[in-house]
C-alpha positions as CSV (number, residue, x, y, z in Angstrom):
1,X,-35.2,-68.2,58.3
2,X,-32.6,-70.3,60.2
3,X,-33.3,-68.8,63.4
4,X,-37.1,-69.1,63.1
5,X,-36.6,-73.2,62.3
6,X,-34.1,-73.7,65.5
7,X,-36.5,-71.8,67.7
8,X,-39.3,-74.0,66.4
9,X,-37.3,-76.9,67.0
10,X,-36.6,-76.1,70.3
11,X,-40.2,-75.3,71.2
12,X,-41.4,-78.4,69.8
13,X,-38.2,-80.3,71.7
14,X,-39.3,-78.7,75.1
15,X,-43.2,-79.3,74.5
16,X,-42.4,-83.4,73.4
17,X,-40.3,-83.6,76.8
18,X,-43.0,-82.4,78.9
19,X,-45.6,-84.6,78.1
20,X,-46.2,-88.0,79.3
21,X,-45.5,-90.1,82.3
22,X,-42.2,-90.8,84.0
23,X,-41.1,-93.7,85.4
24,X,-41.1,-97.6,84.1
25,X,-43.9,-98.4,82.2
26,X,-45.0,-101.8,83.7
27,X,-48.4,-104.0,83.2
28,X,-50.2,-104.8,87.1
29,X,-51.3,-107.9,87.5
30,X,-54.4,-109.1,87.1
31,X,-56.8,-110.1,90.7
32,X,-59.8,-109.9,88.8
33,X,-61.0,-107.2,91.9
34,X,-62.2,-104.0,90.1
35,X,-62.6,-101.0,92.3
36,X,-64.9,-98.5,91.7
37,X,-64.3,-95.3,93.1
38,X,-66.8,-92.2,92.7
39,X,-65.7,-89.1,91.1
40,X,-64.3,-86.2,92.8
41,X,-66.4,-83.7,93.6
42,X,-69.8,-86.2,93.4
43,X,-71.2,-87.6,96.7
44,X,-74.5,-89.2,96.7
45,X,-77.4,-86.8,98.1
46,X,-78.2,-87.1,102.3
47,X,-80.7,-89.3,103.2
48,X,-83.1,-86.8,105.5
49,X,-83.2,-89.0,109.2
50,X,-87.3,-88.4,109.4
51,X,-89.6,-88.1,106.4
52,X,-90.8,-84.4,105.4
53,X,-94.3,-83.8,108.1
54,X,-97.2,-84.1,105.6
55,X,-98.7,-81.0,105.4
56,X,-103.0,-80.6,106.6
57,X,-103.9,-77.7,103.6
58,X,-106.3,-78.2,101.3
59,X,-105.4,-77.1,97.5
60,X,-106.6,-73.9,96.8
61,X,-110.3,-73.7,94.2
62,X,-109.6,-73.3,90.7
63,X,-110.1,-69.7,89.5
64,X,-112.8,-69.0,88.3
65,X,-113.2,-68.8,84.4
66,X,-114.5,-65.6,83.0
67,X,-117.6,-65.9,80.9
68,X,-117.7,-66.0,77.1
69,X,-117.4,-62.5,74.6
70,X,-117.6,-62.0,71.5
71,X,-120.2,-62.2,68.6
72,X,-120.8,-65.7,69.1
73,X,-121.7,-65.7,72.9
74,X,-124.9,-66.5,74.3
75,X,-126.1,-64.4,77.3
């Protein structure tokens, strides 16, 4: 039982001293500048130089739709 607590201690020791940043801990001083900086790994989509050529077809006809069955259809 005492060598299961000192090996959780020691874990929990070494995790705690990893964490964090190191260094001072200092405020910066206020310019009232904000910078905005895009994510990594987001750019904004290419504008294309030329617009797409506008294409000459015509849309296709509607299908046609096949007639009425059943016991209620005239014909």
């Amino acid at each position: 039982m005492k060598l299961l607590a000192a090996s959780s201690l020691c874990a929990l020791a070494l995790a705690a001293s990893g964490c964090g940043l190191k260094g001072p801990l200092y405020l910066p001083e206020k310019t009232g500048e904000v910078v905005v900086r895009p994510a990594p790994g987001t750019t904004p989509p290419a504008t294309p130089a030329e617009p797409p050529p506008e294409s000459t077809a015509t849309p296709a006809p509607p299908p046609p739709q096949a007639p009425p069955t059943g016991p209620g259809a005239r014909g």
